[in-house]
C-alpha positions in Angstrom: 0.0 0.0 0.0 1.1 3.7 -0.5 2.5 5.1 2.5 0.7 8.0 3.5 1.7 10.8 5.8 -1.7 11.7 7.4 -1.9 8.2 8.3 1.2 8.6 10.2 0.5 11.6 12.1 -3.1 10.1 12.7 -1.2 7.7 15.0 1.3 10.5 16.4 -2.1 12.5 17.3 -3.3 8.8 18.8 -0.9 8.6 20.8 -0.6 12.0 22.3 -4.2 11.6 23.1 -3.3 8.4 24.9 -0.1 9.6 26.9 -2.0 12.9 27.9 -4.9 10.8 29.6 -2.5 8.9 31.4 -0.1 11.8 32.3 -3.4 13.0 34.0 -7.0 12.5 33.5 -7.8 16.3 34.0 -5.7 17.3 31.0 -8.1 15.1 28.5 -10.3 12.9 30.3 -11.2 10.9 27.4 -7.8 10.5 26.0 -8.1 6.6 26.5 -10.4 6.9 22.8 -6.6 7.0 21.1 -6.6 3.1 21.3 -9.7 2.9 19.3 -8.1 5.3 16.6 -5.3 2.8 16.9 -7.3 -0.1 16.1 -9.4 1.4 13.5 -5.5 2.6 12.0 -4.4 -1.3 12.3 -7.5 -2.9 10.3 -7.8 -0.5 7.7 -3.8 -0.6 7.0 -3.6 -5.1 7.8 -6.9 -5.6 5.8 -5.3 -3.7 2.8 -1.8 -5.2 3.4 -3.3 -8.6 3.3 -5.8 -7.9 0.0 -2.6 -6.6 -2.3 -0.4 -9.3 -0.6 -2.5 -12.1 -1.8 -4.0 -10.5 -5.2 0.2 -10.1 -5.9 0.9 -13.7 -4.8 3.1 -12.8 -2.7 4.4 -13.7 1.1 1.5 -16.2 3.0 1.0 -16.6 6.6 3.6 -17.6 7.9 5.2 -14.5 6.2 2.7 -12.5 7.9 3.1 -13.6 10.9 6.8 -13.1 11.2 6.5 -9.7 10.2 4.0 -9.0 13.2 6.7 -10.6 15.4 9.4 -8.2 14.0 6.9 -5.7 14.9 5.8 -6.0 18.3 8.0 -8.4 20.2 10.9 -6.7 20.1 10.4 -3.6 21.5 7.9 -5.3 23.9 10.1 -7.7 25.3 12.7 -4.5 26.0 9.7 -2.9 27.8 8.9 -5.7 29.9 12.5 -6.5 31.1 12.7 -3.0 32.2 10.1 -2.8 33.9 10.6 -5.7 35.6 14.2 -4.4 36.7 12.6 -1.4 37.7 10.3 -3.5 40.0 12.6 -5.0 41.7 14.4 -2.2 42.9 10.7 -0.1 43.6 7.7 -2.0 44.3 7.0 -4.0 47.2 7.2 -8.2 46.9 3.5 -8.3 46.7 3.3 -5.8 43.5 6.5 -7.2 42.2 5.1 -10.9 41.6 2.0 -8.9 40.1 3.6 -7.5 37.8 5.6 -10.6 36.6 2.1 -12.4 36.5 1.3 -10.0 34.3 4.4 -9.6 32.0 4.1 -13.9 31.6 0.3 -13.2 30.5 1.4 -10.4 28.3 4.4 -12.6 26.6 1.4 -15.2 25.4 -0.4 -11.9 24.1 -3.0 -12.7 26.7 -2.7 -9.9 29.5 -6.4 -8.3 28.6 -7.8 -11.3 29.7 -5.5 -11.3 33.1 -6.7 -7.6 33.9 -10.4 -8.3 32.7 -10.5 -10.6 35.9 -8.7 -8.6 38.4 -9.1 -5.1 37.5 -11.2 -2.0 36.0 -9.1 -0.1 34.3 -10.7 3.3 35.5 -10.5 1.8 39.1 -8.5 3.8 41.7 -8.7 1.0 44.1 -5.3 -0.9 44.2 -1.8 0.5 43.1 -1.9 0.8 39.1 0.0 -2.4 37.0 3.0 -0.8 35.4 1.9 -3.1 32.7 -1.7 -2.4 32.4 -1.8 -0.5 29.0 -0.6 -3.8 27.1 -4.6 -5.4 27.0 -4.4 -3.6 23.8 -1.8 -5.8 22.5 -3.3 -8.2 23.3 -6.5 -7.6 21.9 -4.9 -6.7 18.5 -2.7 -9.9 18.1 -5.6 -12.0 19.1 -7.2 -10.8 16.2 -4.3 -11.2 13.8 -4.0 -14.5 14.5 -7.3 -15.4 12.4 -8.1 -12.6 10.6 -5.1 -13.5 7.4 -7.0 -17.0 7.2 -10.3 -15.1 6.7 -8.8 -12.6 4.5 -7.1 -15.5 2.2 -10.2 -17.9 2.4 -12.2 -15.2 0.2 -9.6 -13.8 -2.0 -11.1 -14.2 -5.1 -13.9 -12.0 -4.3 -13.7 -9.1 -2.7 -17.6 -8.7 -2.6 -17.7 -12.0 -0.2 -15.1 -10.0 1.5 -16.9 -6.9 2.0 -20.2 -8.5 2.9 -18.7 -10.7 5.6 -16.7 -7.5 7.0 -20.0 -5.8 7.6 -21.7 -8.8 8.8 -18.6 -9.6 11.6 -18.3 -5.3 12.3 -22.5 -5.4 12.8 -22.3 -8.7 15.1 -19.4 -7.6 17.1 -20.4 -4.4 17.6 -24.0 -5.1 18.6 -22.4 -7.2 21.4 -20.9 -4.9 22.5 -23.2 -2.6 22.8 -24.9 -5.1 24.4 -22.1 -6.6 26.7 -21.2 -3.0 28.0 -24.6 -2.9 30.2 -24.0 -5.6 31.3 -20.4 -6.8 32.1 -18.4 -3.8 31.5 -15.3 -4.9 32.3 -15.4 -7.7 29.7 -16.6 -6.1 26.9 -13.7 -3.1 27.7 -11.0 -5.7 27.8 -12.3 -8.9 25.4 -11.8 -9.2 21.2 -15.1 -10.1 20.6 -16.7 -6.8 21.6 -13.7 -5.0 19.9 -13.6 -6.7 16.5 -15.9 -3.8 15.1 -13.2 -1.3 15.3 -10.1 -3.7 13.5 -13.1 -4.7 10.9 -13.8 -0.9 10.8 -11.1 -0.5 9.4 -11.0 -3.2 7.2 -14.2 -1.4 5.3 -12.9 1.6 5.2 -10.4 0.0 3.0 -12.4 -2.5 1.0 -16.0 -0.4 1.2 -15.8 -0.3 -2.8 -16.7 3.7 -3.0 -14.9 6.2 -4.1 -13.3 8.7 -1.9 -14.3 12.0 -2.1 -12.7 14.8 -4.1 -13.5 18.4 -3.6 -15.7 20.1 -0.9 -17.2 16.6 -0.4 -13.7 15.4 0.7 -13.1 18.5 2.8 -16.5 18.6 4.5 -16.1 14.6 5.0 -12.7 15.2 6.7 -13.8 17.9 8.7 -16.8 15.7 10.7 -14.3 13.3 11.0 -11.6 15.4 12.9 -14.4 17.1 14.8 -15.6 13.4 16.4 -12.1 12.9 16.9 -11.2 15.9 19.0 -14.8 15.9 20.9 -14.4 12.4 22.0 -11.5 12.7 24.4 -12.4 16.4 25.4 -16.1 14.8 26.3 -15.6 11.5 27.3 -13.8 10.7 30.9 -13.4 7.4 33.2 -17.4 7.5 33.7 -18.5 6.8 30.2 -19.4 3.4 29.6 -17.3 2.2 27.3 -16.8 0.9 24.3 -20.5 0.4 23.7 -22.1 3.2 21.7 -19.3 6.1 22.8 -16.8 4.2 20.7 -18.8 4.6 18.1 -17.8 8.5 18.1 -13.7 7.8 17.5 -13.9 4.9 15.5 -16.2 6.5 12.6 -14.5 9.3 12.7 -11.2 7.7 11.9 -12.7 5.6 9.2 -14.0 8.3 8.1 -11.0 10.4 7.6 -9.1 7.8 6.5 -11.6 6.9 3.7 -11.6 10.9 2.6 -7.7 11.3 2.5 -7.7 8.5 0.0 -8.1 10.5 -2.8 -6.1 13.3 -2.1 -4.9 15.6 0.5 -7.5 17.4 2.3 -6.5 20.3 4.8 -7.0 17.9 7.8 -4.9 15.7 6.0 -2.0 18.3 5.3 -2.3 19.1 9.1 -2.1 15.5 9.8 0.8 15.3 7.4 3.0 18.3 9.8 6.0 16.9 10.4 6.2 17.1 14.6 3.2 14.8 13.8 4.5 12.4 11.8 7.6 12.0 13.7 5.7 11.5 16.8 3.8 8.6 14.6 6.5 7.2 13.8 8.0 6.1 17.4 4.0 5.6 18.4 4.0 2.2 19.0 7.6 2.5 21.3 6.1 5.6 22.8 2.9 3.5 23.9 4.8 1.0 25.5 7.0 3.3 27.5 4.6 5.9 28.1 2.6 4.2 31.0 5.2 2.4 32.9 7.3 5.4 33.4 4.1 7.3 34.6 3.1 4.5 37.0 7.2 4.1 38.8 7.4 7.8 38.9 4.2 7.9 41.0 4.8 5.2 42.8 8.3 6.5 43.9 7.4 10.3 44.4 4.5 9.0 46.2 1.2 11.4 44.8 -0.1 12.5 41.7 2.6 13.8 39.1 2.6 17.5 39.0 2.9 19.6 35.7 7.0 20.4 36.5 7.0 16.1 37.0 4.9 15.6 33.9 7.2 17.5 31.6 10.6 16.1 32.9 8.4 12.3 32.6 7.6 12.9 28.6 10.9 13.9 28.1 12.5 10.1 29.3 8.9 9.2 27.1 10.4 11.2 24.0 14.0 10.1 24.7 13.3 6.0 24.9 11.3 6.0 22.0 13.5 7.0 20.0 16.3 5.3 20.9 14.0 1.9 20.9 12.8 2.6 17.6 16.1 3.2 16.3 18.2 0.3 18.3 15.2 -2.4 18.6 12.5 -1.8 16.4 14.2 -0.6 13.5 17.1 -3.4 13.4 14.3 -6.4 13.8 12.4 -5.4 10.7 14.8 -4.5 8.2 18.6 -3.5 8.1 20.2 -1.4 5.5 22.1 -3.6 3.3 21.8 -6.4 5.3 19.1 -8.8 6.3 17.1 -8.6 9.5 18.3 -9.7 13.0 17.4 -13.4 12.9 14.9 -14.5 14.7 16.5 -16.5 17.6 17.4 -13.2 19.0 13.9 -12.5 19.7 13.3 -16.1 21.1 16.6 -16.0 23.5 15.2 -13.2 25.7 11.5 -13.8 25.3 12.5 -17.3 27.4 15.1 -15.6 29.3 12.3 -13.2 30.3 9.7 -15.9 31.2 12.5 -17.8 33.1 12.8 -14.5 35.3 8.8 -14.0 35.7 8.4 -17.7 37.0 11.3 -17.5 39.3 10.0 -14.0 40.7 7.0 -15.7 41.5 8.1 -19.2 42.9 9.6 -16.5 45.0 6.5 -14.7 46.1 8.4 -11.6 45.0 12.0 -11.8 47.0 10.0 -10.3 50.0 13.9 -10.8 51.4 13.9 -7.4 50.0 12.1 -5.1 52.5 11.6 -5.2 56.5 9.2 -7.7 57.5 7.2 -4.9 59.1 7.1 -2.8 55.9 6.0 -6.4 53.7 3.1 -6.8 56.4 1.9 -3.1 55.9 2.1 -4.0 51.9 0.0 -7.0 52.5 -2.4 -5.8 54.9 -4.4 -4.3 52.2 -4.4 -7.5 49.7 -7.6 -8.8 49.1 -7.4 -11.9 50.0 -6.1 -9.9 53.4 -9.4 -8.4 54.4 -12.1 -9.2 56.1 -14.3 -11.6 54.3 -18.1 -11.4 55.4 -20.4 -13.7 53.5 -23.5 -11.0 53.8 -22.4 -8.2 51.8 -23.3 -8.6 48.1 -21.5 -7.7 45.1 -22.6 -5.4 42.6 -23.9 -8.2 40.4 -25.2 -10.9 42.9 -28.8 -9.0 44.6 -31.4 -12.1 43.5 -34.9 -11.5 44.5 -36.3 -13.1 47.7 -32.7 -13.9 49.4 -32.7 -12.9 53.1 -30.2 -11.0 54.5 -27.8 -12.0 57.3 -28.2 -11.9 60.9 -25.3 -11.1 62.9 -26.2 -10.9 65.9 -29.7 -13.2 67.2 -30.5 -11.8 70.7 -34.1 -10.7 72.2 -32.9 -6.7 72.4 -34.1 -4.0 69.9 -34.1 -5.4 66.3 -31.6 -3.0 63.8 -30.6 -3.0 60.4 -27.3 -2.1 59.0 -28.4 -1.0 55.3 -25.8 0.5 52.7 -23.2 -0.1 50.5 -19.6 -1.2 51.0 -18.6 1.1 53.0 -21.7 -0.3 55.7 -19.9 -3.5 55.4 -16.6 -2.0 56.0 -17.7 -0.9 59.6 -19.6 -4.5 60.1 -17.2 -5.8 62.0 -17.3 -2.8 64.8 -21.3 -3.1 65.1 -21.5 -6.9 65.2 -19.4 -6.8 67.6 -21.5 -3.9 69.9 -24.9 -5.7 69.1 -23.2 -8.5 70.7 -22.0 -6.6 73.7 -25.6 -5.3 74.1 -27.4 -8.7 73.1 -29.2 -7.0 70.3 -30.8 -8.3 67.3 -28.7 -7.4 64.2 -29.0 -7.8 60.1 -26.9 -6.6 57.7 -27.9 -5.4 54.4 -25.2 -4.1 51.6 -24.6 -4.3 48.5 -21.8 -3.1 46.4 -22.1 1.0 45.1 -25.6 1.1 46.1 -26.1 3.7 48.4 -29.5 3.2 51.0 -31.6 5.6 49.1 -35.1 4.6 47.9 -36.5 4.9 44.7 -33.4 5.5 42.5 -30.9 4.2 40.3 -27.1 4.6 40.3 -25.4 5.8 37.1 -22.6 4.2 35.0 -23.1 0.4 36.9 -24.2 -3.2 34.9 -27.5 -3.1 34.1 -28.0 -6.1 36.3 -26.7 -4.6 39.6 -31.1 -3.8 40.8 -30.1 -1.1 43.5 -33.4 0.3 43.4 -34.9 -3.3 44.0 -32.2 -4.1 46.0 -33.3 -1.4 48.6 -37.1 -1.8 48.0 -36.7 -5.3 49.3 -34.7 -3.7 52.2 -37.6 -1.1 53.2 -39.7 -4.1 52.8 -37.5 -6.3 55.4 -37.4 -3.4 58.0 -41.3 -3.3 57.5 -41.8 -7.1 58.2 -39.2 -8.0 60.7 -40.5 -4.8 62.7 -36.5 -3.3 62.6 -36.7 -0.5 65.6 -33.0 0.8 64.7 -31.4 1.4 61.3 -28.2 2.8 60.6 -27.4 4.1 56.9 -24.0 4.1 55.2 -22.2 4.5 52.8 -19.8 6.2 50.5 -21.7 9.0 50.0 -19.7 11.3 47.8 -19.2 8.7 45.4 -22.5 9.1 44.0 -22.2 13.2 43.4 -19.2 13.2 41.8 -17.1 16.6 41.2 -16.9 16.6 38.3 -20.0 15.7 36.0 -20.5 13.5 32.6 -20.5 16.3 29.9 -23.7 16.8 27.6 -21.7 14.2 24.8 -21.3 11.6 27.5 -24.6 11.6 28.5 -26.1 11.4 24.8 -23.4 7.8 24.2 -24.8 6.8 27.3 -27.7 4.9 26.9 -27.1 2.5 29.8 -28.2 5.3 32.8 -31.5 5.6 33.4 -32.4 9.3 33.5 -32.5 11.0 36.5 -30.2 8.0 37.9 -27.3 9.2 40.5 -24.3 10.7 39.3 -26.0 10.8 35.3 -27.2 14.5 35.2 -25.7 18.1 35.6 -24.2 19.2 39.2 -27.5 20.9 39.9 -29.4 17.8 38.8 -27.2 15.2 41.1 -27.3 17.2 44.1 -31.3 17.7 43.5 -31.5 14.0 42.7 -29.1 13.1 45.8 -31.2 15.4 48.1 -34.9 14.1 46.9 -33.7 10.0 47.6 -32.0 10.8 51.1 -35.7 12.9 52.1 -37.2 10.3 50.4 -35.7 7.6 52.8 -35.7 9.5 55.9 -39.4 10.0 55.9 -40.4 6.4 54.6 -38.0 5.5 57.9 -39.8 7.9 60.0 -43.6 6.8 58.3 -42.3 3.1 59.8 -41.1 4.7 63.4 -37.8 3.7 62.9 -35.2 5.5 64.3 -32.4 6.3 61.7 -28.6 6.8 62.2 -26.5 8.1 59.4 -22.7 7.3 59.2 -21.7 10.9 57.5 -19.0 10.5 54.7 -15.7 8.8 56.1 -12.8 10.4 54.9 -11.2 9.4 51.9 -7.4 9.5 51.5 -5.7 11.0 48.5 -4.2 7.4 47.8 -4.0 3.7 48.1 -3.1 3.5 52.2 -1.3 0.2 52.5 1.0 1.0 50.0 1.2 5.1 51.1 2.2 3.6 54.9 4.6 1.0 54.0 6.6 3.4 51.5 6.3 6.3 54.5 7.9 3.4 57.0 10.6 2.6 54.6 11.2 6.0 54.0 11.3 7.1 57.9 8.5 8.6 58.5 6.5 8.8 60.8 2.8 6.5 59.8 1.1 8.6 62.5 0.9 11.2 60.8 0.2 10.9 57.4 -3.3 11.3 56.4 -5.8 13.5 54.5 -5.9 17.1 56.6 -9.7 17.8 58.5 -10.2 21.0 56.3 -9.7 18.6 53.2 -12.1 16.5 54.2 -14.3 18.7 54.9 -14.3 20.4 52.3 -15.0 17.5 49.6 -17.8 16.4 52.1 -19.3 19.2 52.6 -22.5 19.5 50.4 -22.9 15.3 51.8 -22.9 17.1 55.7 -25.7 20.0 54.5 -27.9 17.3 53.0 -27.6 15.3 56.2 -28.1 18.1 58.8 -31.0 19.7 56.5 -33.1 15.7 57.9 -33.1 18.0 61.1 -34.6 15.7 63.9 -35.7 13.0 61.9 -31.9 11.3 61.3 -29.1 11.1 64.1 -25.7 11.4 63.1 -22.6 9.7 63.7 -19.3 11.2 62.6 -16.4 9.1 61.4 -14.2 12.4 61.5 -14.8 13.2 64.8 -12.6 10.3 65.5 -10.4 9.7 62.7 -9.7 13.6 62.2 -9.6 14.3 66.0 -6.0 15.9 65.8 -6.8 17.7 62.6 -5.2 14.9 60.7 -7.8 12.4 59.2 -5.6 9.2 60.2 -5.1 6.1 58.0 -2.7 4.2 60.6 -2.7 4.4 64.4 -1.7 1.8 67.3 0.2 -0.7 65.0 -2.5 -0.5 62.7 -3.6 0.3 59.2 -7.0 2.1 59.1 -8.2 1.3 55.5 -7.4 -1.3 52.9 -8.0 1.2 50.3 -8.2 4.8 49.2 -12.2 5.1 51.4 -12.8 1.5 52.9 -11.8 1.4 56.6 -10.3 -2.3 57.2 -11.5 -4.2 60.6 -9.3 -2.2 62.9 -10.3 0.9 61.1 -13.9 -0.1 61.9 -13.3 -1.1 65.6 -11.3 2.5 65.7 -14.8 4.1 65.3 -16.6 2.0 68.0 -16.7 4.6 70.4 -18.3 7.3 67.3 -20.7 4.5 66.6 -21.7 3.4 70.5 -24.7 5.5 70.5 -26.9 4.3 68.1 -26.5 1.2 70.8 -28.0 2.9 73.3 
C-alpha cells in the first residue's frame, strides 16, 4: 500500500491523546479513545496489506506472521524486562510478583484477559500495574491470528469479502453494545466486543466507494476530525465504554481515512506536519513506555505527578522512543544492506524473560527485600487480606427473595445495617457492639448502592437492581418490625465533582435518567437530596429510628502502600493522612444534606474520630486504618466504636 503521511500523524495525534490521559485524567479525560483510533489505523492498513499481498501472490502466513513478530515483540520484550528491573528495585514483593504475572500473561499476548478478571481499568482501588496498558496488544494480536486466514479464504472475491466485513463489524459491535450494560469490564478488555473497530477499518479499506474529491472530501474530513477531538475532550473514566461512545472515535477515523484517500484534504495536510508524523513514527515504542514510566514515577514520588514532574516524565517518554525505535525496532524489521536480525534473538530473551517472571513468583516476589514490618503493611491491604463477610453482596449478585444475614440473634431492639460497602466496611465494629448489648442485628449491603429509595445509580451493569435491592430492604425493615437502622455509605461517590458532559450523557444509553451521578451538578445534588428525604421519611412513616454514618474520609491514595513506603522511608505512619479542612471540604454538600433531615436522622461522625487531631488518620496503634483509598479495614472499623456506640443505646 502507499505510504501515507496523514496516516502517520493520525497515529502520532493517537498517541498524544493516549499519553495525555494517562499523564493525568484532567488534561483530556477521554484520552483513552486513542486506542480505538489505533485499532481502527491497524485494520484498515492489515486488511489492505493482506488484500494486495494475496491479489500479488506474494508472502503467505507464515510471512505474515513473522512480520507481526518483528513488529511487536521486540520492542515489547525490551519494555517488559525493564520494567521488571525497575520492580525489583521499587515495588513492594507483593506488586512485584504482580507485575511478573502479568508480564508472563502479556508474553502469550493474553494480558487483557489477566486484567479483565482482576481489574477496571478506571479503578483507583489498588496500586496501578506498570503493565496495564498492554490489554491492547493483546486484543490486536488476538485478532491477527485469524483474521489473514479469513482474509485468504475469500480472495477471489472481494464482494464476499466486504459483505462478511459488515456482517462480523454489525455482530461484534452489537455485542458490544450489548455486553457493555452488562459486564463492562469484559466487553472493555475482550476481542469479541472489539472486533468492530479492526473490521472498521477493514471497510474503510475494501468499502468499494470512491473517496471524495472536492468540498465533499473536505466537509467529510472535517466531521471526522471534529468526532475525533470531541471524544476525548467529552468523554472521561465514567462513560461506559466501548459500547455506543466508541462509536464516536472509531467513525471518525474511518471516516477520515476513507476521505484522504483521494487526495490531501486540509486535515490531512495538518495530519501530514512533520512534529506529527515524527511523533507517529515512534508511536508504537512511545505507547509501550509511556505508561510504565508514569506509574514508577508515582509510585516513587508517592502522589499525583505534578505539571513540572509531567514535563521532565515525557521527556525520558520522547528520549526512549527514540532510541527503541532506532536500536530495537528498526534493526528487527529490516537492516540497510543487510538482512534482519534473525529470529532466535527475539526467542533467547523472550524465554530468558519468562524464566525470570516464574522465578519472581516461585519466589513470592523476594520479599527478602524489604523489613518484614514494611512487607506486612504491603500486605495488609491485599484482598485476600481483608475481612471476608459472607453477607455483603457484590454489585452483580442482589437475587430476589434472598434474606439478609443476621449477625447478631438476641431478644434486644431489632436493627438493620443498610448500605453499600462502606456499611460492610464498619460490620465488623457493630457486630461486635450488638453483641456486647445482646441485640438483634442484620446486615444489608450491597456493592455502590447507596441506601436511598427509589433510584438508580449511574454508570453500573445493568444487572446490579439497587433500586430493587433497597425496596426489598424497606420491605424487610417493615416485616421483621427493625426498631434501629443505621445508613451508610460512601456517600460522595454518588455526586461526583466533576460531571459527565452533555456528549457523555447522549453515548450513554445504559443510565436511566434522572439516575445518580447521570445528570448536571445541579441535577445530582437535587436528585441526591430528593432519595435521602425520600428515605428518611419512609423510615420515619415506619417509626424507625435512623442513624447516618456521615462520609468517612477518603485518602488522597491507596493507604497500604502510602504507609509501608512512609515506614521505609522514615516517616512517621502517624501522621500521614488527609488534613480535616480537606475532608471537609470535599464532604461538605454530603454534611448539609444530612443536617437539612433535622430531627428526623441522628448522626454519627467518622471524622470526629479519625480527624480528631486535625489529621484524618489512616494508621494508628500498630494498625492500618483502610485497605484502600475510602474503605476502613477491621481495625479501622473497631477504631470508630466509640463514634458509633450511641446508636447502641
Amino acid at each position: 500500500m502507499q505510504h501515507r503521511n496523514d496516516i502517520e500523524g493520525l497515529r502520532g495525534v493517537a498517541v498524544l491523546s493516549v499519553i495525555a490521559y494517562h499523564a493525568s485524567s484532567r488534561i483530556l479525560p477521554g484520552g483513552y479513545a486513542g486506542v480505538d483510533v489505533f485499532f481502527v489505523i491497524s485494520g484498515y492498513l492489515i486488511t489492505g496489506l493482506l488484500v494486495h499481498q494475496y491479489a500479488a501472490g506474494k508472502g503467505g502466513i507464515g510471512a505474515f506472521y513473522e512480520r507481526r513478530i518483528r513488529r511487536i515483540v521486540p520492542a515489547l520484550l525490551l519494555v517488559l524486562g525493564s520494567s521488571m528491573a525497575a520492580g525489583f528495585f521499587i515495588l513492594g514483593p507483593d506488586d512485584f510478583a504482580q507485575l511478573a504475572r502479568t508480564a508472563a500473561a502479556v508474553m502469550f499476548m493474553s494480558g487483557n484477559f489477566l486484567f479483565w478478571r482482576e481489574r477496571s481499568y478506571f479503578a483507583d482501588q489498588a496500586p496501578p500495574d506498570a503493565l496495564l496498558h498492554t490489554w491492547s496488544i493483546g486484543v490486536e494480536e488476538q485478532f491477527y491470528l485469524a483474521f489473514p486466514l479469513f482474509v485468504r479464504e475469500m480472495r477471489h472475491d472481494p464482494d464476499r469479502l466486504r459483505r462478511w466485513l459488515w456482517i462480523g463489524f454489525t455482530a461484534s459491535l452489537a455485542f458490544s453494545v450489548w455486553l457493555t450494560q452488562s459486564h463492562p469490564a469484559a466487553s472493555f478488555y475482550l476481542l469479541p466486543t472489539r472486533a468492530w473497530e479492526f473490521l472498521l477499518g477493514g471497510i474503510a479499506t475494501m468499502s468499494g466507494m470512491k473517496a471524495p474529491r472536492g468540498w465533499v472530501a473536505e466537509f467529510t474530513a472535517a466531521a471526522a476530525a471534529a468526532a475525533l477531538l470531541i471524544s476525548p475532550l467529552s468523554f472521561s473514566g465514567t462513560t461506559p465504554y466501548p459500547g455506543v461512545a466508541a462509536l464516536l472515535p472509531a467513525l471518525g477515523t474511518a471516516l477520515l481515512l476513507w476521505s484522504g484517500g483521494a487526495g490531501a484534504t486540509v486535515i490531512a495536510s495538518l495530519l501530514s506536519w512533520k512534529g506529527f508524523t515524527l511523533i507517529g513514527r515512534v508511536s508504537y515504542s512511545a505507547y509501550l513506555w509511556h505508561w510504565p514510566i508514569f506509574t514508577f514515577a508515582r509510585h516513587v514520588l508517592g502522589h499525583d505527578l505534578r505539571a513540572i514532574e509531567i514535563m521532565v516524565a515525557l521527556g525520558v517518554i520522547a528520549l526512549l522512543s527514540q532510541l527503541s525505535w532506532r536500536y530495537v525496532e528498526q534493526p528487527f524489521r529490516r537492516r540497510a544492506g543487510g538482512e534482519p536480525i534473525r529470529m532466535r534473538w527475539i526467542l533467547l530473551p523472550g524465554v530468558g524473560l519468562l524464566t525470570l517472571a516464574a522465578t519472581t513468583l516461585l519466589a513470592r516476589g523476594f520479599p527478602a527485600r524489604i523489613p518484614p514490618q514494611i512487607y506486612a503493611l504491603e500486605r495488609a491491604g491485599r484482598l485476600e487480606n481483608q475481612p471476608r463477610n459472607v453477607c455483603h453482596w457484590g454489585a452483580d449478585e442482589f437475587t430476589d427473595g434472598r434474606e439478609f444475614c443476621e449477625l447478631a440473634k438476641y431478644d434486644g431492639d431489632r436493627i438493620m445495617l443498610w448500605g453499600d460497602s462502606h456499611a460492610n466496611a464498619i460490620a465488623p465494629a457493630v457486630q461486635t457492639l450488638a453483641n456486647d448489648g445482646r441485640f438483634h442485628l442484620w446486615q444489608a449491603s450491597l456493592s455502590s448502592c447507596p441506601p436511598l429509595l427509589g433510584v438508580d445509580v449511574a454508570h453500573v451493569p445493568r444487572n446490579h437492581r439497587c433500586r430493587q435491592f433497597n425496596a426489598q430492604v424497606l420491605d424487610a425493615i417493615r416485616r421483621l418490625h427493625v426498631q434501629r437502622v443505621i445508613l451508610a455509605a460512601y456517600w460522595s461517590y454518588y455526586v461526583p465533582l466533576v460531571v459527565d458532559t452533555a456528549v457523555a450523557r447522549w453515548f450513554d444509553p445504559y443510565s436511566p435518567r434522572g439516575s445518580l451521578g447521570s445528570g448536571t451538578d445541579a441535577d445530582n445534588r437535587r436528585i441526591f437530596d430528593d432519595a435521602l428525604n425520600r428515605t428518611a421519611r419512609s423510615l420515619q412513616d415506619l417509626g424507625v429510628e435512623t442513624w447516618i454514618v456521615d462520609q468517612v474520609p477518603v485518602q488522597s491514595e491507596f493507604v497500604p502502600e502510602l504507609i509501608a513506603r512512609t515506614a521505609l522511608r522514615g516517616g512517621n505512619p502517624a501522621m500521614v493522612g488527609v488534613p480535616l479542612t480537606v475532608h471537609r471540604e470535599q464532604s461538605a454538600f454530603i454534611e448539609a444534606s444530612i443536617v437539612q433531615l433535622g430531627s428526623r436522622v441522628r448522626r454519627i461522625d467518622p471524622a470526629s474520630r479519625l480527624c480528631a487531631s486535625g489529621t484524618c488518620l489512616c494508621y494508628a496503634n500498630g494498625r492500618l486504618l483502610y485497605t484502600d483509598s475510602n474503605h476502613l479495614s477491621a481495625d479501622g472499623a473497631y477504631f470508630l466504636t466509640g463514634s458509633l456506640q450511641p446508636a447502641f443505646h
